[in-house]
MDTraj code that builds the backbone (N, CA, C; nanometers):
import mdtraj as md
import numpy as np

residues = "UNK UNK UNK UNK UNK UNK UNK UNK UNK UNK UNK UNK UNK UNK UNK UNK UNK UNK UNK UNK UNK UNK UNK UNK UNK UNK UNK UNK UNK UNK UNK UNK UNK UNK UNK UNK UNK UNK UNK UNK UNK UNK UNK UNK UNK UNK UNK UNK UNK UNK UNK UNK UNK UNK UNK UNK UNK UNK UNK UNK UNK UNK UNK UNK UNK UNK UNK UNK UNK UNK UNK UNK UNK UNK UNK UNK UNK UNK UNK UNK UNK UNK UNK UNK UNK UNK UNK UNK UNK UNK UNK UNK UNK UNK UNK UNK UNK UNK UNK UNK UNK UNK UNK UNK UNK UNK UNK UNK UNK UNK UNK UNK UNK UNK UNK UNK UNK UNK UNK UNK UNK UNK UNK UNK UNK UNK UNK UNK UNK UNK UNK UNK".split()
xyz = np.array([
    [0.4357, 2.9127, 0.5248],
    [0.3829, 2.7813, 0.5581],
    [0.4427, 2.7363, 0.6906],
    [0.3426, 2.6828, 0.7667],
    [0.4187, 2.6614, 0.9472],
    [0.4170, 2.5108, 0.9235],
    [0.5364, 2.4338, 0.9432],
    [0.5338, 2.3160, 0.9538],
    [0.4853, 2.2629, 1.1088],
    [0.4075, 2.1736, 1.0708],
    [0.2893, 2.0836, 1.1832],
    [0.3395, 1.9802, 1.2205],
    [0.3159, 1.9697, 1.3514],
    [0.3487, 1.8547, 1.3921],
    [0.2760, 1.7059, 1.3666],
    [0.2293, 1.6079, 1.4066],
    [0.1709, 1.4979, 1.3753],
    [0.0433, 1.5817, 1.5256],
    [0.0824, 1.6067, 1.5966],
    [-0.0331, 1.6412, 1.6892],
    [-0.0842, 1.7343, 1.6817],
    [-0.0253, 1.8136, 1.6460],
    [-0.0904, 1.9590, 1.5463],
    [-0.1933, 1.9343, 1.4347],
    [-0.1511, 1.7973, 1.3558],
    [-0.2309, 1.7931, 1.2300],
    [-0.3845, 1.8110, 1.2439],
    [-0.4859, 1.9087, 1.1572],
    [-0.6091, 1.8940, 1.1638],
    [-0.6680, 1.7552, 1.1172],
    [-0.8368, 1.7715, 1.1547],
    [-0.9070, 1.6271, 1.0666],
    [-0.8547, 1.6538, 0.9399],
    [-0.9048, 1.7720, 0.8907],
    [-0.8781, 1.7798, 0.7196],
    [-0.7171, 1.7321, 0.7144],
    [-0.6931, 1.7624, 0.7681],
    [-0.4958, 1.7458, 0.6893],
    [-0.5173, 1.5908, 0.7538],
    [-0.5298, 1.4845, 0.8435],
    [-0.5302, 1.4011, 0.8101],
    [-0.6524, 1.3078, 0.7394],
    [-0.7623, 1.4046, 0.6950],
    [-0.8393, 1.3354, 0.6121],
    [-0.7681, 1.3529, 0.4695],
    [-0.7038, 1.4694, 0.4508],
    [-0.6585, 1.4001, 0.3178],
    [-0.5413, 1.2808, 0.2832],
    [-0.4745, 1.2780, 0.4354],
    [-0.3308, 1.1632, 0.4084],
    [-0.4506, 1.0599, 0.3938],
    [-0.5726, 1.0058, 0.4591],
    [-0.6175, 0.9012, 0.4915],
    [-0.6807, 0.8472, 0.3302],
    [-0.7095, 0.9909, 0.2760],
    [-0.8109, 0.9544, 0.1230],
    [-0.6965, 0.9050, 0.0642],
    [-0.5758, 0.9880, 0.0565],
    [-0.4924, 0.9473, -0.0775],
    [-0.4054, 0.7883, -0.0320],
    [-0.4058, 0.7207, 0.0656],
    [-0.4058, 0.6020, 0.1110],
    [-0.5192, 0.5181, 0.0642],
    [-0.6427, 0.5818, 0.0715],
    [-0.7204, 0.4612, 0.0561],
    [-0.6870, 0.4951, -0.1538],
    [-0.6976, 0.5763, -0.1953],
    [-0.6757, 0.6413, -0.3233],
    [-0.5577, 0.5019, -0.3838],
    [-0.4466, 0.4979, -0.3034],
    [-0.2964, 0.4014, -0.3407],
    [-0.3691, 0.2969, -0.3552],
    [-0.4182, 0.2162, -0.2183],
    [-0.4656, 0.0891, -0.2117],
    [-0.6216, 0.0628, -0.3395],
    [-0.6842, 0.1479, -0.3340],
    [-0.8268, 0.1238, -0.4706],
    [-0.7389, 0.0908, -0.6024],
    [-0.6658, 0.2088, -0.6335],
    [-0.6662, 0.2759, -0.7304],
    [-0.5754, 0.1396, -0.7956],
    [-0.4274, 0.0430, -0.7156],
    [-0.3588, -0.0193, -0.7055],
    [-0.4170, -0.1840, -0.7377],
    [-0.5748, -0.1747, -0.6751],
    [-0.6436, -0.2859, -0.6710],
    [-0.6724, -0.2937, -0.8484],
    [-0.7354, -0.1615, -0.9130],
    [-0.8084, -0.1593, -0.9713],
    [-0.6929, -0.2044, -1.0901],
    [-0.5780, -0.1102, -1.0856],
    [-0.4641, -0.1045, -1.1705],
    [-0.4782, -0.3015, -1.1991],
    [-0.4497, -0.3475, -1.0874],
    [-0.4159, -0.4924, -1.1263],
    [-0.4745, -0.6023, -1.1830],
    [-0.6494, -0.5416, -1.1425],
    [-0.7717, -0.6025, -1.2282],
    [-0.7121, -0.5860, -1.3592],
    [-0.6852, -0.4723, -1.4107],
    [-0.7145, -0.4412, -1.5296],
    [-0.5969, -0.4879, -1.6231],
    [-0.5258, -0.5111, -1.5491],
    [-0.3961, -0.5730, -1.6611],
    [-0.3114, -0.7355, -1.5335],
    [-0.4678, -0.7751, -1.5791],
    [-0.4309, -0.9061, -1.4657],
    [-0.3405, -0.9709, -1.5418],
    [-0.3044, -0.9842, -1.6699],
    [-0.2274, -1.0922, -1.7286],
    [-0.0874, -1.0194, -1.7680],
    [-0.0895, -0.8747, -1.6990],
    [0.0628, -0.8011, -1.7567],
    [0.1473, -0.7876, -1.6827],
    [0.1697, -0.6520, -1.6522],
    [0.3026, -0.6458, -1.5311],
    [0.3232, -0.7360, -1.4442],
    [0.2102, -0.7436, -1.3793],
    [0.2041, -0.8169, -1.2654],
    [0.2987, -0.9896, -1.2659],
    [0.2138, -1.0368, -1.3743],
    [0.2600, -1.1704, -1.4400],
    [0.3780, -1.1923, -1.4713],
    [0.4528, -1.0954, -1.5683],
    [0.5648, -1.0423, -1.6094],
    [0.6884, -1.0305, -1.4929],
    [0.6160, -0.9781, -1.3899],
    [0.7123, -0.9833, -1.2793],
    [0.7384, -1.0872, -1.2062],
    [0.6410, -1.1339, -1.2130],
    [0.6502, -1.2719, -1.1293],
    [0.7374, -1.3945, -1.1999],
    [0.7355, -1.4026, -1.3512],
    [0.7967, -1.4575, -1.4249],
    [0.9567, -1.4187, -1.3955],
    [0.9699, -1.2970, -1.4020],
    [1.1140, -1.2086, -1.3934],
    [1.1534, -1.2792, -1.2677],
    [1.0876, -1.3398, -1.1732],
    [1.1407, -1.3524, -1.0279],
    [1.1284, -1.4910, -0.9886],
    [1.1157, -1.5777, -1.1115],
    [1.1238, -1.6962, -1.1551],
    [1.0190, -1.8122, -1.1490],
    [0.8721, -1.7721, -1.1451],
    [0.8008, -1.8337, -1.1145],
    [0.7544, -1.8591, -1.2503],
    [0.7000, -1.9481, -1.2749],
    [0.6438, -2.0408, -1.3639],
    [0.5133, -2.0917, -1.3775],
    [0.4368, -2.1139, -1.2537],
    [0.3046, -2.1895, -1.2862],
    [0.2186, -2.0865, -1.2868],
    [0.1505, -2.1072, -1.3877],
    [0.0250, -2.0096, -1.4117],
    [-0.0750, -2.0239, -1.3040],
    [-0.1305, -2.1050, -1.2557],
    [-0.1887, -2.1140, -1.1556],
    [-0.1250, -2.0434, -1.0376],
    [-0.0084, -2.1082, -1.0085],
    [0.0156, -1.9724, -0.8977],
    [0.0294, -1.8310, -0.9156],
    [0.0968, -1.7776, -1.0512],
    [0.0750, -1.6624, -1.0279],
    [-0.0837, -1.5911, -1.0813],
    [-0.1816, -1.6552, -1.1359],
    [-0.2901, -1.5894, -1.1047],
    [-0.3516, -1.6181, -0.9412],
    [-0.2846, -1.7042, -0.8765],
    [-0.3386, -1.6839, -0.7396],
    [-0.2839, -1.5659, -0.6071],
    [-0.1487, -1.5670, -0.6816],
    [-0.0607, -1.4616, -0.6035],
    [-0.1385, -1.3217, -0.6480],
    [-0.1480, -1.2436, -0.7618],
    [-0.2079, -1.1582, -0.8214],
    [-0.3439, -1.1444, -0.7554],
    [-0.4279, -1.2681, -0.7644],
    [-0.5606, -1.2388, -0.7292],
    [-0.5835, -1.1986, -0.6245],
    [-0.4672, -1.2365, -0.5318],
    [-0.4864, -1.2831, -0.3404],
    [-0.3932, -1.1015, -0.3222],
    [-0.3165, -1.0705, -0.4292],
    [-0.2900, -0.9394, -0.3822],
    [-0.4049, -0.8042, -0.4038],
    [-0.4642, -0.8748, -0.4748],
    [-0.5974, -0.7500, -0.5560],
    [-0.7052, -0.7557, -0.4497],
    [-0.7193, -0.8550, -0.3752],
    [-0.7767, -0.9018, -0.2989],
    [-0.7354, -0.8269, -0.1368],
    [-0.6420, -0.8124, -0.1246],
    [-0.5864, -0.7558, -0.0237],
    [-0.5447, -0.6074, -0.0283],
    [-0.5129, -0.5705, -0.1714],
    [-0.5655, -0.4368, -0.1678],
    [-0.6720, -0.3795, -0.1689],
    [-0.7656, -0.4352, -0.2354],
    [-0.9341, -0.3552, -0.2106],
    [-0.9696, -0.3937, -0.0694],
    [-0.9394, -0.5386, 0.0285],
    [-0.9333, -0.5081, 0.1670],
    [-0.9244, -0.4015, 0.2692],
    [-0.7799, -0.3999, 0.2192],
    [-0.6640, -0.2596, 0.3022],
    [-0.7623, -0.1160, 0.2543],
    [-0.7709, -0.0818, 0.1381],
    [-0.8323, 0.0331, 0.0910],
    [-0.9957, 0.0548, 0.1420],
    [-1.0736, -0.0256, 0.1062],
    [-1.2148, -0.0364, 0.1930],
    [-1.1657, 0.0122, 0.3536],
    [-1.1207, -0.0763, 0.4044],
    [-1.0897, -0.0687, 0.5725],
    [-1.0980, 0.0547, 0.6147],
    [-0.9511, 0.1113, 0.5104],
    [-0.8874, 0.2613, 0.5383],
    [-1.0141, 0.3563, 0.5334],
    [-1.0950, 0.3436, 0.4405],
    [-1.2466, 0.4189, 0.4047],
    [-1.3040, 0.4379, 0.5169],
    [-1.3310, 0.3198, 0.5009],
    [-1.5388, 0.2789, 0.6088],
    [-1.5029, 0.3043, 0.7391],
    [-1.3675, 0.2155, 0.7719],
    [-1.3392, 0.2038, 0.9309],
    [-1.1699, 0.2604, 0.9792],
    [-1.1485, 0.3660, 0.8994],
    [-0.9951, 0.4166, 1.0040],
    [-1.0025, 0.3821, 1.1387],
    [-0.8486, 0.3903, 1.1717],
    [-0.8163, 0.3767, 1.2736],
    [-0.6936, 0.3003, 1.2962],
    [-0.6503, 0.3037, 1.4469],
    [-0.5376, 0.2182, 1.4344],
    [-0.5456, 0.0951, 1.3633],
    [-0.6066, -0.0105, 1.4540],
    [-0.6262, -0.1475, 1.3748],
    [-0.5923, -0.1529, 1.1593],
    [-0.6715, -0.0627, 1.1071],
    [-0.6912, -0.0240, 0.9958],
    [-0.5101, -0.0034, 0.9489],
    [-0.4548, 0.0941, 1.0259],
    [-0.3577, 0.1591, 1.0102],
    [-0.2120, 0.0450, 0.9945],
    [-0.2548, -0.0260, 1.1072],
    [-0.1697, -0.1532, 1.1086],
    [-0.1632, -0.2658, 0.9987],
    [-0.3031, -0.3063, 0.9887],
    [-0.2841, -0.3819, 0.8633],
    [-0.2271, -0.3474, 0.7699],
    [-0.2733, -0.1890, 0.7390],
    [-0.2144, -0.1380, 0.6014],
    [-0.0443, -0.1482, 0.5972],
    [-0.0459, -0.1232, 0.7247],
    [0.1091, -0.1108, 0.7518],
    [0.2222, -0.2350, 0.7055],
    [0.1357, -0.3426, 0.7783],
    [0.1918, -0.4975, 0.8156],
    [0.2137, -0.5157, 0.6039],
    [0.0830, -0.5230, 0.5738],
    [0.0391, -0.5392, 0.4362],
    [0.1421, -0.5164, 0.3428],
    [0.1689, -0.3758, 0.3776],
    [0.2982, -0.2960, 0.2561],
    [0.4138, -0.3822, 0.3040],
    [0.4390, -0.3180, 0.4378],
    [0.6027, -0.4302, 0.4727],
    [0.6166, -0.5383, 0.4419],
    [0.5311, -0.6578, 0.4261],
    [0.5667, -0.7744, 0.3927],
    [0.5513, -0.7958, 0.2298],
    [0.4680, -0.7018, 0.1551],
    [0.4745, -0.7387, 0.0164],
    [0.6071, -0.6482, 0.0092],
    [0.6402, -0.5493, 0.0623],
    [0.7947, -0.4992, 0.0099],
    [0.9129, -0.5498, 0.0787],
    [0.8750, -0.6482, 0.1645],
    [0.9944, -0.7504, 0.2071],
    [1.0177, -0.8988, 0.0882],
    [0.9461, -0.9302, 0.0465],
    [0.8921, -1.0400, -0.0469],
    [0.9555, -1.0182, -0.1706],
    [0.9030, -0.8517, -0.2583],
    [0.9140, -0.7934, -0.3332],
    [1.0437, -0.7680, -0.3286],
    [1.1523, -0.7389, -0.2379],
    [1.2824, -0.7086, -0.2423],
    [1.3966, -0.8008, -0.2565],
    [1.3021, -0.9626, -0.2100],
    [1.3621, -1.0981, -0.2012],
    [1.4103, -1.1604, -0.3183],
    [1.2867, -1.0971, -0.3675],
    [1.2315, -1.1927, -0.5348],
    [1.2866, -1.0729, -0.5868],
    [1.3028, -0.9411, -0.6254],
    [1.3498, -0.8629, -0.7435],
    [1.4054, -0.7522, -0.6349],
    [1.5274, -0.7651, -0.6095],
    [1.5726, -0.6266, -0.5268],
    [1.5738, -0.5090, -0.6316],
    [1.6237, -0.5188, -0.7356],
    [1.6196, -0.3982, -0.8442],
    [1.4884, -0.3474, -0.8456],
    [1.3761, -0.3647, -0.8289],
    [1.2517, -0.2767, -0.7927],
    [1.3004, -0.1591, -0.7344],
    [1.3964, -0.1444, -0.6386],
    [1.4207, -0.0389, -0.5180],
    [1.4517, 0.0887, -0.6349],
    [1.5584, 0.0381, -0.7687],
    [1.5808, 0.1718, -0.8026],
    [1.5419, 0.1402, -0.9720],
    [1.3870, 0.0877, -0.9603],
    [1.3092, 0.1317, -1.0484],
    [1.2599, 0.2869, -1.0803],
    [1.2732, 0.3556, -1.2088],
    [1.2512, 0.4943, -1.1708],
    [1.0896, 0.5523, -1.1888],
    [0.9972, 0.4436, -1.1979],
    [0.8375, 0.5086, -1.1281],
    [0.8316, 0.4910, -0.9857],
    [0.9246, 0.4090, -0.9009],
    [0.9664, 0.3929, -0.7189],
    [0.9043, 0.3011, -0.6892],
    [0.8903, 0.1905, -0.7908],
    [0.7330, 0.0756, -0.7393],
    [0.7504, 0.0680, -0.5864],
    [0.9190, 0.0481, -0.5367],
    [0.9035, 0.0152, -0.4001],
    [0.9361, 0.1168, -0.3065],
    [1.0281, 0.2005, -0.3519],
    [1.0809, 0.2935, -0.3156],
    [0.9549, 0.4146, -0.2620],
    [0.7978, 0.3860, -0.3499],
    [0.7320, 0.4611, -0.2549],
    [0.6261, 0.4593, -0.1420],
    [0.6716, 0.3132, -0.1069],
    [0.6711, 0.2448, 0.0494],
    [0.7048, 0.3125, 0.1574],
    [0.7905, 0.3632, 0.1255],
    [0.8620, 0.4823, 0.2195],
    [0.7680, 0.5943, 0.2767],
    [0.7109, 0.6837, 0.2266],
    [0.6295, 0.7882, 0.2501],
    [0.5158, 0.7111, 0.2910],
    [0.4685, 0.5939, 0.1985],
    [0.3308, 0.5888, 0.2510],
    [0.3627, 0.5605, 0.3971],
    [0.4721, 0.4196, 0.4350],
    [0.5127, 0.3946, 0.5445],
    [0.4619, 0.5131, 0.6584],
    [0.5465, 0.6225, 0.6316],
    [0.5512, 0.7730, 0.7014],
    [0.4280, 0.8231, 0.7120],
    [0.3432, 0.7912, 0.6197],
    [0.1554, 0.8542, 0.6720],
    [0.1004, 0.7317, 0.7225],
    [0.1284, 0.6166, 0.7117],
    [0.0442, 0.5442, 0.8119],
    [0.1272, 0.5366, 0.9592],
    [0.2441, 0.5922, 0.9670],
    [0.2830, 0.5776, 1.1414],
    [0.2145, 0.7383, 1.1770],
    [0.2346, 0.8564, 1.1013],
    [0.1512, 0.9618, 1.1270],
    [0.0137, 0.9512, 1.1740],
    [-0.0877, 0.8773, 1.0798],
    [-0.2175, 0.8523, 1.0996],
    [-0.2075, 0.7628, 1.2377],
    [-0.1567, 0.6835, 1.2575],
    [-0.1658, 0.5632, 1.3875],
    [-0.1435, 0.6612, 1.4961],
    [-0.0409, 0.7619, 1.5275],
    [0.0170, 0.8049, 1.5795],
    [-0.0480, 0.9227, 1.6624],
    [-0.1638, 1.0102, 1.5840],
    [-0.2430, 1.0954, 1.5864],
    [-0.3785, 1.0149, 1.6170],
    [-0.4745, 0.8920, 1.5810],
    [-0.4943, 0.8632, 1.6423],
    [-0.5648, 0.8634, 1.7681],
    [-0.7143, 0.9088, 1.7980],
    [-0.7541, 0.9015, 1.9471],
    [-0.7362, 1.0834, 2.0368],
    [-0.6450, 1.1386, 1.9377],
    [-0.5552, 1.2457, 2.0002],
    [-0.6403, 1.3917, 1.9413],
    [-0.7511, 1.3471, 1.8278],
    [-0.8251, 1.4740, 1.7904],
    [-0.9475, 1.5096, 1.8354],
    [-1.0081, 1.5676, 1.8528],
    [-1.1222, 1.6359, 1.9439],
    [-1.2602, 1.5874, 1.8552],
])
top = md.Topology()
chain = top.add_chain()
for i, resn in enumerate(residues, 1):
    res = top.add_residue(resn, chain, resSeq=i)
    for name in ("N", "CA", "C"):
        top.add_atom(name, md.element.get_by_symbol(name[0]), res)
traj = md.Trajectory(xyz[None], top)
């Protein structure tokens, strides 16, 4: 196996970082539809919030911003795309670290796997304009 550079990478090798990104952000949206009144809620409680109204608005406005980010990544890659996604993660895992730092060494990585994605969206931004 020859390790690649980011300018080396083919379409395919970054069409698949780009699917399994939009894959995080759908799949993440969908996760939260579906158990709108659980984890999600649960955590927010854990991190001391209280009004039901806000946290179905926090929840909604994040489900909301993930099927955003994930569509984008789809229909319209690209930098712009790349950035939001980027901006998006950093500030819910700046927020997320405020309100519950123990997330970091949760052992499914809720935050901890910020990291890599981090690392394919500066890859994807990075490459970028640069393929034929």
């Amino acid at each position: 196996m020859t390790l690649r550079t980011p300018a080396s990478a083919s379409r395919r090798e970054l069409g698949w970082l780009r699917a399994s990104l939009v894959a995080v952000w759908l799949g993440t949206a969908v996760a939260s539809m579906a158990e709108f009144h659980g984890q999600s809620r649960e955590l927010l409680v854990t991190a001391g919030m209280r009004h039901a109204l806000w946290m179905q608005a926090l929840i909604a406005a994040g489900i909301a911003a993930d099927l955003a980010v994930g569509a984008w990544l789809w229909w319209r890659p690209g930098r712009p795309a790349y950035a939001a996604a980027l901006l998006l993660m950093g500030a819910m895992t700046v927020i997320a670290t405020i309100l519950l730092p123990g997330l970091w060494l949760d052992p499914l990585g809720r935050l901890l796997k910020n990291l890599p994605i981090a690392a394919i969206l500066l890859v994807l931004w990075q490459t970028e304009g640069r393929q034929p």
